[in-house]
N, C-alpha and C positions, 0 to 999 in steps of 0.2 A: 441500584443495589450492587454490591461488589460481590464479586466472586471468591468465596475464601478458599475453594480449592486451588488457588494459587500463592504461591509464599510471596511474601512483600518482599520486592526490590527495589529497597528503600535507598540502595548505593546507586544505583544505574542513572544520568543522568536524566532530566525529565525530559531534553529534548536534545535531538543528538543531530552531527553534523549534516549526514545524509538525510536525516527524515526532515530537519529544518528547511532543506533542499526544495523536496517539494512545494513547502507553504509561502516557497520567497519565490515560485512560479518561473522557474528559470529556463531556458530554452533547453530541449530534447540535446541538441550537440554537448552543452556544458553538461547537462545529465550524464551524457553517453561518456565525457571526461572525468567528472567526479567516478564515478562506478569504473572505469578504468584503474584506475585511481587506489579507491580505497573500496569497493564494491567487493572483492575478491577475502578479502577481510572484515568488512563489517556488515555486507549486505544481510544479514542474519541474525545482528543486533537488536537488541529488545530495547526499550526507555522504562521507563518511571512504570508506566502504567501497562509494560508487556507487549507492547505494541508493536509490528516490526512496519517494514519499509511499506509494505503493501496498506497497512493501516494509515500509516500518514498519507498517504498517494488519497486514497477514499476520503480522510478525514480534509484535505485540500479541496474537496467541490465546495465547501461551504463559505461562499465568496458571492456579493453580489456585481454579475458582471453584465456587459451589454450584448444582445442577440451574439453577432460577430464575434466576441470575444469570448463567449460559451461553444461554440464551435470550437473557434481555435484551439482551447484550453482544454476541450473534448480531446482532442486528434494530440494535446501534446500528452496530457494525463497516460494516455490509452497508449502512446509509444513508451513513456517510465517506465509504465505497469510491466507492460515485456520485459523488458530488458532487467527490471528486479526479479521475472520471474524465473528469468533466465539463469541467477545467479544465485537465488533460493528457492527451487520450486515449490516450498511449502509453503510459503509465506501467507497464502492466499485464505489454508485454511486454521492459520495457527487463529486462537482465541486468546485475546487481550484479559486483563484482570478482572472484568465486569463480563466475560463471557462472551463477546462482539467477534465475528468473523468482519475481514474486511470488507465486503458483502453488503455485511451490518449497516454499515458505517457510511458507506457508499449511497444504500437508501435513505440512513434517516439526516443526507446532507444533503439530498436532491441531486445528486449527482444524474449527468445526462446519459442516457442510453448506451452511448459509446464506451466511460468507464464503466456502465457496469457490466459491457459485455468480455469486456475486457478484462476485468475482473472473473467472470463466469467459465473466462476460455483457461484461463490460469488452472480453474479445475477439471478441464474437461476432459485431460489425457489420463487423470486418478480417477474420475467416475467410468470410465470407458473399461479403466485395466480391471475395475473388479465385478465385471459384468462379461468378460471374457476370463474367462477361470475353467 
Protein backbone atom coordinates (compact mmCIF):
# COMPACT_ATOMS: atom_id res chain seq x y z
CA UNK A 1 0.00 0.00 0.00
CA UNK A 2 1.53 3.32 -0.82
CA UNK A 3 1.56 6.07 1.31
CA UNK A 4 -0.22 9.07 -0.18
CA UNK A 5 0.86 11.49 2.49
CA UNK A 6 3.73 11.87 0.25
CA UNK A 7 3.95 13.83 -3.13
CA UNK A 8 5.21 11.83 -5.99
CA UNK A 9 8.66 12.22 -7.03
CA UNK A 10 8.09 11.17 -10.21
CA UNK A 11 11.52 13.41 -11.55
CA UNK A 12 13.96 12.07 -8.95
CA UNK A 13 15.95 9.30 -10.48
CA UNK A 14 14.77 5.71 -9.55
CA UNK A 15 18.20 4.93 -8.45
CA UNK A 16 20.85 7.09 -7.80
CA UNK A 17 24.70 7.02 -7.86
CA UNK A 18 25.46 6.50 -4.07
CA UNK A 19 22.40 4.37 -3.11
CA UNK A 20 23.49 2.06 -6.32
CA UNK A 21 26.73 1.90 -4.26
CA UNK A 22 25.50 -0.07 -1.81
CA UNK A 23 23.80 -2.83 -4.01
CA UNK A 24 27.09 -3.28 -6.18
CA UNK A 25 28.64 -4.28 -2.51
CA UNK A 26 31.68 -2.21 -2.78
CA UNK A 27 34.47 -2.28 -0.25
CA UNK A 28 34.07 0.23 3.06
CA UNK A 29 37.52 2.42 1.65
CA UNK A 30 35.75 2.97 -1.91
CA UNK A 31 32.66 3.88 0.24
CA UNK A 32 34.61 6.15 2.57
CA UNK A 33 35.92 7.74 -1.28
CA UNK A 34 32.67 8.09 -2.91
CA UNK A 35 31.03 10.05 0.26
CA UNK A 36 34.24 11.96 0.34
CA UNK A 37 33.45 12.65 -2.87
CA UNK A 38 30.08 13.56 -3.31
CA UNK A 39 28.44 12.47 0.36
CA UNK A 40 28.67 16.14 1.37
CA UNK A 41 26.25 16.95 -1.32
CA UNK A 42 23.94 14.23 -1.94
CA UNK A 43 24.17 12.06 1.20
CA UNK A 44 20.49 13.28 1.74
CA UNK A 45 19.25 12.57 -1.57
CA UNK A 46 15.90 10.94 -1.95
CA UNK A 47 15.14 8.38 -5.25
CA UNK A 48 11.96 7.44 -6.93
CA UNK A 49 10.49 6.00 -4.14
CA UNK A 50 11.77 8.73 -1.14
CA UNK A 51 14.32 6.56 -0.04
CA UNK A 52 17.59 7.91 1.27
CA UNK A 53 21.12 6.23 1.64
CA UNK A 54 20.10 4.51 4.88
CA UNK A 55 17.24 2.82 3.03
CA UNK A 56 19.38 1.38 0.24
CA UNK A 57 22.19 0.13 2.89
CA UNK A 58 18.85 -2.06 4.63
CA UNK A 59 17.46 -2.70 1.29
CA UNK A 60 21.20 -4.37 0.34
CA UNK A 61 20.82 -7.51 2.97
CA UNK A 62 18.59 -8.91 0.55
CA UNK A 63 21.25 -11.15 -1.15
CA UNK A 64 21.79 -14.79 -0.85
CA UNK A 65 25.34 -15.21 0.49
CA UNK A 66 27.61 -18.01 2.14
CA UNK A 67 28.14 -18.15 6.10
CA UNK A 68 31.53 -16.18 5.66
CA UNK A 69 30.41 -13.78 3.47
CA UNK A 70 27.29 -12.64 5.67
CA UNK A 71 29.73 -11.79 8.18
CA UNK A 72 31.82 -9.94 6.03
CA UNK A 73 29.05 -8.08 4.37
CA UNK A 74 27.60 -7.73 8.19
CA UNK A 75 30.89 -5.68 9.46
CA UNK A 76 31.15 -3.79 5.89
CA UNK A 77 27.14 -2.80 5.73
CA UNK A 78 27.54 -1.71 9.55
CA UNK A 79 30.74 0.58 8.74
CA UNK A 80 28.49 2.49 5.47
CA UNK A 81 25.70 2.84 7.81
CA UNK A 82 28.01 5.19 10.13
CA UNK A 83 29.62 7.03 7.91
CA UNK A 84 25.95 8.03 6.08
CA UNK A 85 24.94 8.64 9.44
CA UNK A 86 27.61 10.70 9.87
CA UNK A 87 26.73 12.93 6.94
CA UNK A 88 22.82 12.90 7.46
CA UNK A 89 21.87 11.96 10.83
CA UNK A 90 18.22 11.61 10.01
CA UNK A 91 18.51 9.38 7.55
CA UNK A 92 17.62 6.56 9.73
CA UNK A 93 14.43 7.72 10.58
CA UNK A 94 13.13 9.46 7.54
CA UNK A 95 9.96 7.22 5.87
CA UNK A 96 10.07 6.12 2.30
CA UNK A 97 6.62 6.57 0.10
CA UNK A 98 5.07 3.25 1.46
CA UNK A 99 5.75 4.44 5.12
CA UNK A 100 9.21 2.07 5.76
CA UNK A 101 11.69 3.32 8.25
CA UNK A 102 15.03 1.89 7.34
CA UNK A 103 14.57 -0.44 10.24
CA UNK A 104 11.68 -1.59 8.21
CA UNK A 105 13.44 -2.71 5.48
CA UNK A 106 16.40 -4.01 7.28
CA UNK A 107 13.84 -6.70 8.84
CA UNK A 108 11.70 -7.59 6.23
CA UNK A 109 15.29 -8.52 4.12
CA UNK A 110 16.78 -10.65 6.95
CA UNK A 111 19.35 -8.66 7.45
CA UNK A 112 21.99 -9.76 10.29
CA UNK A 113 22.12 -8.51 13.82
CA UNK A 114 25.00 -6.23 13.13
CA UNK A 115 23.16 -4.01 10.42
CA UNK A 116 20.30 -3.78 12.36
CA UNK A 117 22.24 -2.66 15.28
CA UNK A 118 23.72 -0.47 13.44
CA UNK A 119 20.85 0.85 12.07
CA UNK A 120 19.23 1.15 15.88
CA UNK A 121 22.51 3.14 17.17
CA UNK A 122 21.91 5.63 14.23
CA UNK A 123 18.78 6.38 16.62
CA UNK A 124 19.96 6.19 19.82
CA UNK A 125 21.49 9.68 20.31
CA UNK A 126 17.57 11.17 19.20
CA UNK A 127 15.78 8.77 21.55
CA UNK A 128 18.33 9.48 24.49
CA UNK A 129 17.86 13.55 23.75
CA UNK A 130 14.20 13.52 24.41
CA UNK A 131 14.08 11.54 27.43
CA UNK A 132 16.58 13.97 28.94
CA UNK A 133 14.39 17.18 28.64
Amino acid sequence: PRDETHEDNIDAPFFLPLHAAFCARIKPESWEHLLAMFGNLHASDLDRDDRTLMHAAADACDVELTEEDQQYDAERLSQMIEMVHARDANSHARRDRYGLVPLHLAVLNNATPAVVKAILECGKEMALAKWIV
